[in-house]
C-alpha positions in Angstrom: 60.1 -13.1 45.1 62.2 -10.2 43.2 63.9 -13.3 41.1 60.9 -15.1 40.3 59.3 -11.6 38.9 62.6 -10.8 37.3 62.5 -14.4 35.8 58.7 -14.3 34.7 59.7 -10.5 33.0 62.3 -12.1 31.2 60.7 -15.4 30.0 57.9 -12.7 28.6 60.5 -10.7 26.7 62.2 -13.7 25.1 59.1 -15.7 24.0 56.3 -12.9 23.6 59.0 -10.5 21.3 56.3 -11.0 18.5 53.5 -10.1 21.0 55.5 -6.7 22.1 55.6 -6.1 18.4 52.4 -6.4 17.6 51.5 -4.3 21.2 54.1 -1.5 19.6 51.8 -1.4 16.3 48.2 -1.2 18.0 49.9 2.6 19.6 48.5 5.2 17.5 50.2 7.0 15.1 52.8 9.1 16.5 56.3 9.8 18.3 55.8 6.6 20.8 54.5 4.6 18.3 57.7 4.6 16.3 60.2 4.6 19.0 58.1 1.6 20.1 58.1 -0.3 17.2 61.6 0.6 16.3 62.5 -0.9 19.8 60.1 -4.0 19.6 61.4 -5.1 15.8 64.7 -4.9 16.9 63.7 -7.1 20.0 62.2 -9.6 17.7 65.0 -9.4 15.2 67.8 -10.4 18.0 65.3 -13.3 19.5 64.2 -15.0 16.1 67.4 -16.7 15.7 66.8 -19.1 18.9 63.9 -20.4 17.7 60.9 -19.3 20.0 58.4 -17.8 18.0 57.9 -21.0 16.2 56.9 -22.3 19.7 54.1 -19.5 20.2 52.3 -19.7 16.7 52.1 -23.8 17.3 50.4 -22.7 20.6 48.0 -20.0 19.1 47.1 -22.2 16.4 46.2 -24.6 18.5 44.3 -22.2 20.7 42.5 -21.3 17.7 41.6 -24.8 17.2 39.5 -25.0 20.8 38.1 -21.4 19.5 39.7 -19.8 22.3 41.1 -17.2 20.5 39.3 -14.1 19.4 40.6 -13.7 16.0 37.1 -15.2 13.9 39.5 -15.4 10.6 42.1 -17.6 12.5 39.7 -19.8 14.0 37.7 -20.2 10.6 40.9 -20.9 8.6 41.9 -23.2 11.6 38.4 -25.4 11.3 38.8 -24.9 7.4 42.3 -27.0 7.2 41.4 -29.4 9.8 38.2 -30.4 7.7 37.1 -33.8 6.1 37.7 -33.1 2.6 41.1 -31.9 1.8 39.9 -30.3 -1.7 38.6 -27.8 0.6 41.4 -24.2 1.2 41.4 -21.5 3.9 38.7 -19.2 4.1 38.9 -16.4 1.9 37.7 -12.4 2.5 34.8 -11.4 0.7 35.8 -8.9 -1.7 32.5 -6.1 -2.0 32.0 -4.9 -5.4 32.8 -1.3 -5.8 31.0 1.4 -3.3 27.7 2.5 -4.0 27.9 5.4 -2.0 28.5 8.6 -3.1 32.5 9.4 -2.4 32.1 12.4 -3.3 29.3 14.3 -1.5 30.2 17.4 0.6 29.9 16.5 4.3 27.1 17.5 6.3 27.9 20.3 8.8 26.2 18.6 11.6 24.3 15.1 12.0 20.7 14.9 12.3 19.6 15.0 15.7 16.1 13.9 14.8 16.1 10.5 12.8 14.0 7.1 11.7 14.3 4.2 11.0 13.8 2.7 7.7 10.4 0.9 6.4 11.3 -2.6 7.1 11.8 -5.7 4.4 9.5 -8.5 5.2 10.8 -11.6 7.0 11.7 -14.3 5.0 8.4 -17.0 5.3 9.2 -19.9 7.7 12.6 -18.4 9.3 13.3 -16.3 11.6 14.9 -12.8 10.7 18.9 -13.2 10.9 20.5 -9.9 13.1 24.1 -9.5 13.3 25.2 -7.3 15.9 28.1 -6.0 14.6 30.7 -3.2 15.9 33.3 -2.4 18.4 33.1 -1.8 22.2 29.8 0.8 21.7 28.4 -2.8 20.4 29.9 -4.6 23.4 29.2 -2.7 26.2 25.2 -2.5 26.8 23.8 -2.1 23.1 24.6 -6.2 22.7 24.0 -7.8 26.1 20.5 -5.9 26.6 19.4 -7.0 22.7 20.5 -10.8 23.3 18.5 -10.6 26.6 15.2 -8.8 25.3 15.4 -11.6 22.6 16.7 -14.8 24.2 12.9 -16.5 24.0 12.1 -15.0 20.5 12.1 -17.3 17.9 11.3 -14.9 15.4 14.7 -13.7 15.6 18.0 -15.2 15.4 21.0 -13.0 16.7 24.5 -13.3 15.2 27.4 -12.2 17.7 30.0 -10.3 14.9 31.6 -7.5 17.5 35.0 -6.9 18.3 36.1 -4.3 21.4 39.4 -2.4 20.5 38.6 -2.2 16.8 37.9 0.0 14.0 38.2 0.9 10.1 41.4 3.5 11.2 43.7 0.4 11.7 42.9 -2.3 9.4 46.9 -3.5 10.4 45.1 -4.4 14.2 42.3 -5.5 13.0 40.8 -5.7 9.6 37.2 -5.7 9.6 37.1 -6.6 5.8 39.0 -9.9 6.7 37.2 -10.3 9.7 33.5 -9.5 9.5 32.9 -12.7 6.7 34.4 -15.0 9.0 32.6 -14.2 12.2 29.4 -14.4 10.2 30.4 -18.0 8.9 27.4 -19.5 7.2 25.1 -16.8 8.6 22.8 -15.0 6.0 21.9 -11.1 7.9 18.6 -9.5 7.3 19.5 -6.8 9.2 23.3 -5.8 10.1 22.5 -3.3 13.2 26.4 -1.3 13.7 27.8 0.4 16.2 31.2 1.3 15.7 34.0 3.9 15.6 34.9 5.0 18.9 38.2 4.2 18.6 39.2 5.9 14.9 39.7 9.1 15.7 43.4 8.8 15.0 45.5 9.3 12.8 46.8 6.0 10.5 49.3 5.1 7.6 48.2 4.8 4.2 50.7 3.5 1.2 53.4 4.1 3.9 52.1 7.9 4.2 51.3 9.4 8.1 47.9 10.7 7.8 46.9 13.1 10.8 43.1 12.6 12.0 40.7 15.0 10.3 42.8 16.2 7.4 41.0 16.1 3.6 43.4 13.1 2.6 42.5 11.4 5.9 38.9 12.1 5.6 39.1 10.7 2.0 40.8 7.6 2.9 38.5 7.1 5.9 35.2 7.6 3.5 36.7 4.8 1.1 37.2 2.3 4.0 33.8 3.3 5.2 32.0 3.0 1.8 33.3 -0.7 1.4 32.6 -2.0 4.5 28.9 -0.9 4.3 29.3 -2.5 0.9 30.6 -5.8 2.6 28.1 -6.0 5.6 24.7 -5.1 3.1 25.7 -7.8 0.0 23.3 -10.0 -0.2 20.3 -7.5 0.3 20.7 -7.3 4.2 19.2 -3.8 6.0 22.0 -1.7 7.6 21.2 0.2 10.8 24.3 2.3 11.6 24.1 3.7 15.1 25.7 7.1 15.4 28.4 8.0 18.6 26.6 8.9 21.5 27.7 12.5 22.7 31.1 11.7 25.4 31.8 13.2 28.4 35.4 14.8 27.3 35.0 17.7 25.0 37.9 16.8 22.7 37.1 12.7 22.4 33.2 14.1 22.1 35.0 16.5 19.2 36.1 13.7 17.2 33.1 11.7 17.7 31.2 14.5 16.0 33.9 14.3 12.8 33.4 10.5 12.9 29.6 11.3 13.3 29.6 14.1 10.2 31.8 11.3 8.2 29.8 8.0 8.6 26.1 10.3 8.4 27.7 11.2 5.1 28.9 7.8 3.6 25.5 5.9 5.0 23.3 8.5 3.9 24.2 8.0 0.6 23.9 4.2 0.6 20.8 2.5 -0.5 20.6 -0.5 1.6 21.6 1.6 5.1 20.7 3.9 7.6 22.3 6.1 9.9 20.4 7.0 13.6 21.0 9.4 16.0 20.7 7.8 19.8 21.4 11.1 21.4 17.8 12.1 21.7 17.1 8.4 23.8 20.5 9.7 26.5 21.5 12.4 25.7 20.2 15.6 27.5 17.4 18.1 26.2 19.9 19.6 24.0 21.2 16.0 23.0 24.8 17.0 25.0 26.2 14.5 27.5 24.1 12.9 30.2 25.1 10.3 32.4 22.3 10.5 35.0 18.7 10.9 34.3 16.0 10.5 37.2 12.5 8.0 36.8 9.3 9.8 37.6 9.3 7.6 40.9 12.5 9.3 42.4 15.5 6.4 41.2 18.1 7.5 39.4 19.6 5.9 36.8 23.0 5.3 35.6 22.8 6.2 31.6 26.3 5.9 31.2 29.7 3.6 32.3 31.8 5.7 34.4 34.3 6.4 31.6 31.9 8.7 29.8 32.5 6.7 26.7 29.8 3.4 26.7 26.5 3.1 27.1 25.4 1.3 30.8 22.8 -1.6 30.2 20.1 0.8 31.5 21.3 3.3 28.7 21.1 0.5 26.4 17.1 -0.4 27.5 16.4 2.9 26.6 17.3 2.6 22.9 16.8 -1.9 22.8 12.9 -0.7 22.5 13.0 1.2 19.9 15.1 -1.4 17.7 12.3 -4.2 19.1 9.7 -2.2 18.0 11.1 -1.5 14.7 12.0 -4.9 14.1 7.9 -5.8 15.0 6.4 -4.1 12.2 6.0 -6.2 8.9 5.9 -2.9 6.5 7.1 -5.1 3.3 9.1 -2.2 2.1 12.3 -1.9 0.9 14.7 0.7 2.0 14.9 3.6 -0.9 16.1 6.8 -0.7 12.1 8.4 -1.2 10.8 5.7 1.9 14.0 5.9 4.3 12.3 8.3 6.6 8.9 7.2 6.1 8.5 4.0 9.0 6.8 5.3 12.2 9.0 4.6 15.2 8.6 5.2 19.2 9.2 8.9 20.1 11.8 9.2 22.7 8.9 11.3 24.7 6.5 8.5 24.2 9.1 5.8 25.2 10.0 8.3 28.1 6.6 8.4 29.3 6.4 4.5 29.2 9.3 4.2 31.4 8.3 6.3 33.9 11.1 9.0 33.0 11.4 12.9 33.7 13.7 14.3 31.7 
């Protein structure tokens, strides 16, 4: 038994050395990180020249071609070159025009706790209104699988998978949301782009070969640019943005760099036309909007709000916030989202949807 492991551990080393790589460059930014990746390119360097890796792209290529693989741009470029017509070329990222928020705003000490949503554009006549569901685990995790539920039998509404768990705008050399997000759409048109994402940026990253530390003015600058273009990517075309802020956490440091994320992306989104930024902490949070993982229903259950980990939302988290988004998406107010109407949409109290539920707080 010792052998066989031994031999499976060293089959992995020779033929994934690209995959240990690429495991060294996902660490954040820091001491292990570069021992890692010092170790893991030299690993790959001495196993290139027998020829391997060659082996393993064929494979993932073809893995892409069954859509097994996760990576939307690989599969779309994979699809793209086996096509009919061979004037067509691989899929291209769509490049947003230059952001339209304001970079240079001061940010906001603290994020709203009390928010609405937007007046809503009118659905298109005689289609249903295009969501895309877009963000990293906060997305996955409860927030998606409660949505796509609560609207499996509408056809008035047609719900675009585009999340990714893992991801971010802090490491674009993981996973590069820019290159990815136009590919998982394909030849999807969004109304409304509903986010949640940024749980997993509060890191530091490289820029132009410079170590940025999480929180300092250059990162927050560089951070704010990525930000600002992505929002300019996922509202072209006239699509509604609804950015979801963080949920408080359970660990005071994480829930410390939530609150920077939080301050950053309330910033950017405020200052963007076509999006808006809202606070779920009054739906789960406490009565001061801090952490809650339990809350109790007026007939004695208790509910989990929370996964374990302190960091997602549970599915019965998630049905606490799904109504509000349903019954935001049920009004046909036919106007657009300015800066003067942003606020101006009535939406469900939390005490109101509370009361429906049958919660005490």
């Amino acid at each position: 038994m010792a052998a066989v492991f031994c031999g499976f551990i060293a089959v992995i080393l020779v033929v994934e050395s690209r995959g240990l790589q690429v495991w060294a460059e996902r660490l954040e930014v820091g001491p292990l990180r570069t021992v890692a990746l010092r170790v893991t390119s030299s690993w790959r360097r001495a196993m290139q020249p027998l020829g391997l890796e060659s082996f393993r792209e064929t494979a993932i290529t073809d893995l892409a071609r069954v859509r097994w693989s996760d990576d939307a741009a690989q599969t779309a470029e994979s699809e793209t070159a086996e096509a009919a017509h061979p004037a067509q070329t691989p899929l291209q990222p769509v490049l947003p025009q230059p952001p339209a928020a304001d970079l240079k705003a001061p940010l906001v000490a603290s994020v709203p706790r009390s928010t609405r949503l937007p007046a809503i554009n009118a659905p298109t006549p005689g289609r249903p209104r295009v969501i895309a569901l877009t963000g990293d685990s906060m997305m996955t995790v409860g927030l998606s699988a409660v949505l796509l539920r609560e609207t499996a039998n509408r056809q008035d509404l047609h719900v675009v998978k585009a999340y990714r768990s893992g991801t971010g705008l802090a490491r674009p050399e993981v996973f590069d949301w820019m290159r990815q997000y136009p590919a998982m759409l394909a030849s999807e048109h969004p109304d409304i782009v509903i986010v949640a994402l940024g749980a997993n940026d509060g890191q530091g990253f490289v820029e132009n070969g410079e170590v940025l530390a999480f929180g300092t003015d250059k990162w927050i600058e560089v951070y704010r640019r990525r930000l600002a273009s992505f929002l300019e990517l996922i509202s072209a075309g006239g699509a509604q943005v609804i950015w979801i802020g963080l949920p408080p956490m359970k660990m005071e440091n994480y829930n410390r760099r939530m609150e920077e994320i939080n301050r950053i992306v309330y910033t950017v989104v405020n200052g963007h036309p076509k999006a808006t930024w809202w606070n779920p902490a009054p739906y789960i949070g406490d009565e001061m909007g801090a952490f809650r993982e339990f809350l109790t229903t007026s007939d004695g259950r208790t509910l989990r709000i929370r996964a374990s980990d302190g960091i997602h939302i549970s599915d019965e988290g998630a049905s606490l916030l799904i109504p509000v988004l349903l019954h935001w998406l049920d009004q046909q107010t036919p106007s657009p989202v300015t800066p003067t109407n942003r606020a101006a949409a009535a939406v469900i109290t939390p005490s109101a949807l509370n009361a429906r539920r049958g919660i005490s707080r």
